[in-house]
N, C-alpha and C positions, 0 to 999 in steps of 0.2 A: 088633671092631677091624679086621677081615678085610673086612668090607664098605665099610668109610671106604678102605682100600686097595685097593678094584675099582673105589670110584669115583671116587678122584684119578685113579686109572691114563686112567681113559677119559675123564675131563674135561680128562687134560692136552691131549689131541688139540687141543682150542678154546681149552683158555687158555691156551695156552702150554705151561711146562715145571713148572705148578704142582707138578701129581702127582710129577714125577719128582726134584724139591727135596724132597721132605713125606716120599714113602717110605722112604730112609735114617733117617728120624728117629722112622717110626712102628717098625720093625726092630729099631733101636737099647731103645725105648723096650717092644718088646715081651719084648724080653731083660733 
């Protein structure tokens, strides 16, 4: 699950603010 969140992190760059919407929720979800 750690790797899906290195790669939103670095795709948010290009797509906007994907990664940075998704990461609270993988956080959340990993708790």
């Amino acid at each position: 699950m750690f790797l899906l969140f290195v790669c939103l992190r670095q795709h948010g760059n290009g797509d906007g603010n994907w990664g940075d919407l998704l990461i609270p929720v993988i956080v959340t979800h990993e708790k």
